[in-house]
Structures are given as structure tokens and as C-alpha cells.
C-alpha positions in Angstrom: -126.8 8.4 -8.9 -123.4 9.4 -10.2 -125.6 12.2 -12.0 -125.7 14.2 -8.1 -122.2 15.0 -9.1 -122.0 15.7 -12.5 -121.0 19.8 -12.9 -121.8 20.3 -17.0 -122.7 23.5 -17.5 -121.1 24.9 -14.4 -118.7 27.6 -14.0 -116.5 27.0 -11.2 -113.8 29.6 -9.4 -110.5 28.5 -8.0 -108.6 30.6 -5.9 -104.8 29.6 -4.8 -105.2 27.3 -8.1 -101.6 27.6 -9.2 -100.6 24.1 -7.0 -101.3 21.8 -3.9 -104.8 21.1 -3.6 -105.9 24.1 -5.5 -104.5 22.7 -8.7 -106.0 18.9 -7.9 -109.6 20.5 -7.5 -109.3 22.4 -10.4 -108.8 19.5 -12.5 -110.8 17.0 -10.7 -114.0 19.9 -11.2 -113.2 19.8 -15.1 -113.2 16.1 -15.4 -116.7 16.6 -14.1 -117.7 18.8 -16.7 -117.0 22.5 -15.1 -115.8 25.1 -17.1 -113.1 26.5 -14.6 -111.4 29.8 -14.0 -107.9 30.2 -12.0 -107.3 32.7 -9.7 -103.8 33.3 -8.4 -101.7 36.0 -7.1 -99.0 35.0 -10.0 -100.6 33.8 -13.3 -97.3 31.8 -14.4 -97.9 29.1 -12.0 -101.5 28.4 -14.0 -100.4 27.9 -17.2 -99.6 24.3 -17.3 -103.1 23.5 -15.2 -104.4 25.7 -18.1 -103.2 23.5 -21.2 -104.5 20.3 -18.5 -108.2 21.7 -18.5 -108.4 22.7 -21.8 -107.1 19.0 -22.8 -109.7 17.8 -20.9 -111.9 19.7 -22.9 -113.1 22.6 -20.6 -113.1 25.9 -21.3 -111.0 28.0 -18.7 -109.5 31.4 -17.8 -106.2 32.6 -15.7 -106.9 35.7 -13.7 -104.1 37.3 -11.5 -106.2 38.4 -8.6 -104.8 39.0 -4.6 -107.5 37.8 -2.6 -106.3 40.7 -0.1 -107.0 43.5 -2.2 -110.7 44.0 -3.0 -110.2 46.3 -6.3 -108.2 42.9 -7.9 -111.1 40.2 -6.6 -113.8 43.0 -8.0 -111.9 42.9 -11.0 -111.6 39.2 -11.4 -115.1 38.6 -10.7 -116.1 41.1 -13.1 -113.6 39.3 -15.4 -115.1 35.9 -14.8 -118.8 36.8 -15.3 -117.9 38.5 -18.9 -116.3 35.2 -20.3 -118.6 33.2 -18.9 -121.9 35.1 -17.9 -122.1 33.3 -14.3 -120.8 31.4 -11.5 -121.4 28.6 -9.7 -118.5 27.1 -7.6 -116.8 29.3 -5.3 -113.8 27.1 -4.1 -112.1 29.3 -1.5 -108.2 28.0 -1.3 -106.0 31.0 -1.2 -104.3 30.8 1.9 -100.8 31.0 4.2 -99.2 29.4 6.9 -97.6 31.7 8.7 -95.0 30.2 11.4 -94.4 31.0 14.6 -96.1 31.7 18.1 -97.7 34.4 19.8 -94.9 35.9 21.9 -92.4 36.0 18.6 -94.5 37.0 15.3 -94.9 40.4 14.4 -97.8 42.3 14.1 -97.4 42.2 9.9 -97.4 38.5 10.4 -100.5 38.1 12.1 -102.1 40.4 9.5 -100.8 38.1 6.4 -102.3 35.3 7.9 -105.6 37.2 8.7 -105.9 39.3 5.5 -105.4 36.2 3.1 -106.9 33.0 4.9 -110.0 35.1 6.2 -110.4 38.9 4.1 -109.4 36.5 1.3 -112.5 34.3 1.9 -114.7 37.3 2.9 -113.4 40.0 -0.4 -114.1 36.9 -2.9 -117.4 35.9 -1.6 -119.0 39.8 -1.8 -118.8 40.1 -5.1 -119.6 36.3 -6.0 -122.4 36.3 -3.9 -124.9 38.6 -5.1 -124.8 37.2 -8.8 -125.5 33.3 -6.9 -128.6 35.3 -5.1 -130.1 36.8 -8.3 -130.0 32.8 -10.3 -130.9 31.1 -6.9 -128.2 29.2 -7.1 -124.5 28.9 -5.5 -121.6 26.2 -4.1 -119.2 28.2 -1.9 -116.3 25.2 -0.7 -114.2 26.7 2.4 -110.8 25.4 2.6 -110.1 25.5 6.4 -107.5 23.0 7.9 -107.3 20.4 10.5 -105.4 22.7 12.4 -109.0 24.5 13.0 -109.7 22.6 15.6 -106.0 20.5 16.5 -102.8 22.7 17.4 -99.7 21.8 16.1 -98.1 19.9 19.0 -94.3 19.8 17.4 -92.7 23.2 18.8 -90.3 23.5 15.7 -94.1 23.8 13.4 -96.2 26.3 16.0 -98.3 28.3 13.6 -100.5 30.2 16.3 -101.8 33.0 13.5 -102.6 29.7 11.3 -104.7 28.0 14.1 -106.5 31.2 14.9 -107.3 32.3 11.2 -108.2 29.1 9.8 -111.0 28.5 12.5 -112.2 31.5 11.7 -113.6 29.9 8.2 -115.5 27.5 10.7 -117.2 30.8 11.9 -117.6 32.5 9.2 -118.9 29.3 6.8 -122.0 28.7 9.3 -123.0 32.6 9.3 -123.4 32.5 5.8 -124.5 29.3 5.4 -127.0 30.9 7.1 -127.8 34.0 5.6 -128.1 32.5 2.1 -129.6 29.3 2.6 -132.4 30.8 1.4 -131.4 31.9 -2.0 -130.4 28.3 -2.4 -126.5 28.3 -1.9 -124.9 26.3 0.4 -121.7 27.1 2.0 -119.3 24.6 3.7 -116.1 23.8 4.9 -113.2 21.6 4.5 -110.6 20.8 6.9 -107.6 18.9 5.1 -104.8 17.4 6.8 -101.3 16.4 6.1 -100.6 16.8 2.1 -97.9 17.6 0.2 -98.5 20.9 -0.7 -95.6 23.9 -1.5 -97.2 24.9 1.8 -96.2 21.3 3.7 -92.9 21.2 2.2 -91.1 21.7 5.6 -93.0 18.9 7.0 -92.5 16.4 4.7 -88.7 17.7 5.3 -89.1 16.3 8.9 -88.2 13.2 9.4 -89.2 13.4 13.0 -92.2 14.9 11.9 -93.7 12.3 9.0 -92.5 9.4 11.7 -95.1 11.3 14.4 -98.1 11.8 12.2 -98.0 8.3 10.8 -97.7 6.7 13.7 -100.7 9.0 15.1 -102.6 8.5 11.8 -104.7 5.3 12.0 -103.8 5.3 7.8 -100.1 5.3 8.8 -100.0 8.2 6.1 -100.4 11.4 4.5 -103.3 12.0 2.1 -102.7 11.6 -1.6 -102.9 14.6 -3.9 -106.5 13.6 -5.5 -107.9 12.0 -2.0 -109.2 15.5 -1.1 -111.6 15.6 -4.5 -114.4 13.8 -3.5 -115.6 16.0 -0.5 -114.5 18.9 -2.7 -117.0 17.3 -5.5 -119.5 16.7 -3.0 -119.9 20.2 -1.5 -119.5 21.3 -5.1 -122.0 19.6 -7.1 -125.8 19.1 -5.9 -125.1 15.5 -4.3 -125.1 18.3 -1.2 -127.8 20.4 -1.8 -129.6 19.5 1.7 -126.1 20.0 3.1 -125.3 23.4 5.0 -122.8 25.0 7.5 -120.8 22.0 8.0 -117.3 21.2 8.5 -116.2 17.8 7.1 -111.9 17.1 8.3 -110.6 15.0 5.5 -107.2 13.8 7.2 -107.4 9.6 7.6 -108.5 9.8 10.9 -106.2 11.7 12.6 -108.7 13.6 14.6 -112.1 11.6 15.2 -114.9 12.9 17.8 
């Protein structure tokens, strides 16, 4: 059984990998046998995960790559694929949260969210996809967010652009889920809740804030660093392969439907 999630021989990609969750999946994908390579708009954060994965015995690759711009994604894929000669994993995790509601942000704003949590998602998946189409073969992990389908009720955390942009993923995970079901890739997404992430840094700030989410949290707390790894193993590894378009929120219980 354990074999469904074993990933020797697989090349995985990790975008946003420098911290937070990015980092945890990065490592928790080696220590099931990936070979992994981290994308990031600033290589320095990487190079301790580096020195972690290659002391774990994988092989692995920094890449400074803006999921915004498509000429740096084409050129990180095209980076990837000449070290290692394929891909397998497509973990999507680049992303922003933009504060701030409707009536205030500002047009450049909006866009930031927009251009890295969605074009991000979109730029990195062209020019991964067609080599997962040609080997019949491909995992592409969405990270989306809770606040996909729950608003942020505290006023001082409104992150309109963050709601609207992260369901988006939803959208855009079934189409292709989809489109290239066929060519035997799946493509799903997960919706994480409260962890501490650079990201979360101002909410673990709030007093107010950690006091509310616990006492709405039937866990009475935040996730751990590593207790997003097993969905992100599962949609990774081929303990999912009968698994497609779906959107799996990985936040204690917080929101159950």
C-alpha cells in the first residue's frame, strides 16, 4: 500500500519553494524519493532547503523564475527538463496576499494578486504541460486557500483580490482537469488554512485574531508546518490517479459542508 505514494524516479517542480508550505512540500516530496527542483523569484531563500534535499539524498536544482513573466517560467522549464530530461509534479505555490478591500486597493494591487496566484498558475502549467502529454503522464497540485470559498470576516484582514484570485484556481483546476484527463494527468487543488507562513505573519501577530480562529476551529489550532504533506503527497503520487478536478480544504475543520 505505502508503495501508492512512493515518488522514486520522479522529478517534481516547486514553485514559491523558498519558505511556508512551499519549502515543507519540497522536502516532504524528497523524503519520498523525488528528485526536486526550486523555483523562486529570489534564489537565496533556496539554498538552505537545497543543502536539506541533497542531505536527504535527492538530487535538486534552484531556478530564479517569476511566475508572472512567461520568458523566465519558459526558461526555467527549459532549465528543468535539461538536468533532468522530464517532469512529473507540478506543485503550483507561488502566490500573494494582497490586503485590502474593493473600494481602497488600487488597480496595481488587484493585478499583483491576479498576475501571480492565477497567470502564475496558468504561465507554469503551458510549458509543463505539453511534455506531461507526450509521456502520458502528469501530477499538477494547485495551492488555492480556504479563503476560496470563506471570506475573511475580521475587517483589519479583508483581502478582497485574495478571495477572488484564489477561487479562481478552483475554476481553473476543473477545466483542465478536464482537458487532460485523457493524457493521464490529473490536476487538483488544495485549500490550506491558517499556517504559519511569511505570508500569515500578521495573523499570528493578532492576538484577537489566533483567539477567534481557535475558538472557531474544532482543533482549537492552527495547522502544523508538515500537516499539509499528506494531501500534497496524495495528489502527488499515484495513490490519486482515479482522482480529478477536486478541491480537498486542509484547515482542521474550520469549514465543513
Amino acid at each position: 500500500m505505502n508503495d501508492l505514494f512512493d515518488l522514486t524516479g520522479k522529478t517534481a517542480v516547486v514553485t514559491g519553494a523558498s519558505s511556508g508550505l512551499g519549502a515543507e512540500a519540497a522536502i516532504a516530496y524528497a523524503q519520498a524519493g523525488a528528485d526536486v527542483a526550486l523555483l523562486d523569484i529570489k534564489v537565496d531563500g533556496l539554498i538552505q532547503l537545497k543543502t536539506e534535499i541533497e542531505n536527504i539524498g535527492r538530487k535538486t536544482v534552484t531556478i530564479e523564475c517569476d511566475v508572472t513573466k512567461e520568458e523566465s517560467v519558459k526558461t526555467a522549464v527549459e532549465k528543468i527538463l535539461d538536468m533532468f530530461g522530464k517532469i512529473d509534479i507540478l506543485l503550483n505555490n507561488a502566490g500573494v496576499a494582497v490586503p485590502g478591500s474593493v473600494e481602497h486597493m488600487t488597480e496595481e494591487e488587484w493585478d499583483k494578486s491576479f498576475n501571480t496566484n492565477v497567470k502564475g498558475v496558468f504561465l507554469i502549467s503551458k510549458y509543463i504541460i505539453p511534455q506531461m502529454k507526450e509521456k502520458k503522464y502528469g501530477k499538477i497540485v494547485n495551492i488555492a486557500s480556504v479563503n476560496a470559498v470563506v471570506a475573511d470576516k475580521n475587517n483589519k484582514f479583508i483581502r478582497h483580490s485574495y478571495n477572488a484570485s484564489k477561487s479562481a484556481i478552483i475554476g481553473l483546476t476543473k477545466g483542465m482537469a478536464c482537458s487532460y484527463a485523457k493524457y493521464g494527468i490529473t490536476v487538483n487543488a488544495i485549500g490550506p488554512g491558517l499556517f504559519k507562513t511569511k505570508m500569515t505573519t500578521a495573523l499570528f501577530e493578532s492576538e484577537k485574531f489566533l483567539n477567534e480562529y481557535n475558538e472557531m476551529n474544532p482543533t482549537g489550532r492552527p495547522g502544523k508546518k508538515d500537516e499539509l504533506n499528506g494531501t500534497v503527497l496524495y495528489f502527488s503520487s499515484d495513490a490519486s490517479s482515479y482522482v480529478q478536478g477536486q478541491f480537498v480544504i486542509v484547515d482542521g475543520g474550520g469549514v465543513i459542508v
